[in-house]
N, C-alpha and C positions, 0 to 999 in steps of 0.2 A: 887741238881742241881742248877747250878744258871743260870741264865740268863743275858746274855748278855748287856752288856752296850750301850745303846744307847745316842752318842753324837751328840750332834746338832749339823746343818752345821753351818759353819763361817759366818759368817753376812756378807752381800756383800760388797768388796769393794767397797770404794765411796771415788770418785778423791775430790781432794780439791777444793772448791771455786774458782776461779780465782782473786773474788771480781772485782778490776777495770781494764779495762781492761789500756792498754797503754797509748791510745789517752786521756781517761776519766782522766787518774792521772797525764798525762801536762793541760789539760783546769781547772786542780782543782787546780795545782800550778800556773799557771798564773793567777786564780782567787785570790789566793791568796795574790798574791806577788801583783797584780791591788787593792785588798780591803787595803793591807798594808800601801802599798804611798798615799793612798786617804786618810786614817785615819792622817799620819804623816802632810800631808798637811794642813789638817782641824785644825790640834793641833799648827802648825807654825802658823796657819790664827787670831785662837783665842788668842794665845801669842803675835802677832803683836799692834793687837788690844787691847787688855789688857794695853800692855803697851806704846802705842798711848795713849789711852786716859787718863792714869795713869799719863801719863810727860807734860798732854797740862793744865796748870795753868796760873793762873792770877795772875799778880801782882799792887801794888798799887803804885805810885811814889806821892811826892808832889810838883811837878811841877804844875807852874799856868796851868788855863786852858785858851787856845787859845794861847799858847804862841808854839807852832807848827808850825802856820802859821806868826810868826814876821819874818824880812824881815833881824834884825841882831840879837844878843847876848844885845845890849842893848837896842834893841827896845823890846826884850821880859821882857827883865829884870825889865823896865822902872817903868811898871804899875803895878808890883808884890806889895801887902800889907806888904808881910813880911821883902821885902827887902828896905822898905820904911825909911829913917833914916829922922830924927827932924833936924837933928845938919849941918855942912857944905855940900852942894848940888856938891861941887866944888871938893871935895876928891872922887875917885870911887876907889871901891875894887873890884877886882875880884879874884872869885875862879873856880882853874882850875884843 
């Protein structure tokens, strides 16, 4: 004789998850897309700066000092050391 087989019942079904629901999975796209352009902003802010400060240099000329404030071309020129010549006072040059 044998005995009968006993099978076990089927495991209960069980609905799926939903996970998020609707509302939940646009405030987490608009979260997103808000954390997005905040990020790109920040990245444009420190690229600005970067390179602000990167192109603000100094330079050195050798022009007299005070000759800013002369009132012509050869009044600044006048008192310069370098442009100082020994020889005829009566010939000027100018370079333009």
């Amino acid at each position: 004789m044998s005995s009968p087989q006993v099978t076990p019942p089927p495991p209960p079904r069980q609905e799926p998850d939903p996970g998020m629901t609707s509302r939940e999975m646009d405030i987490a796209v608009i979260a997103g897309v808000i954390a997005a352009v905040a990020f790109v902003l920040v990245c444009l802010l420190f690229l600005m700066l970067h390179y602000m400060y990167r192109h603000k240099g100094t330079y050195h000329t050798n022009e007299a000092k005070g000759t800013e404030f002369a009132e012509s071309a050869d009044a600044a020129l006048q008192d310069d050391p370098s442009l100082q010549d020994n020889g005829d006072s009566s010939r000027k040059e100018y370079f333009i």
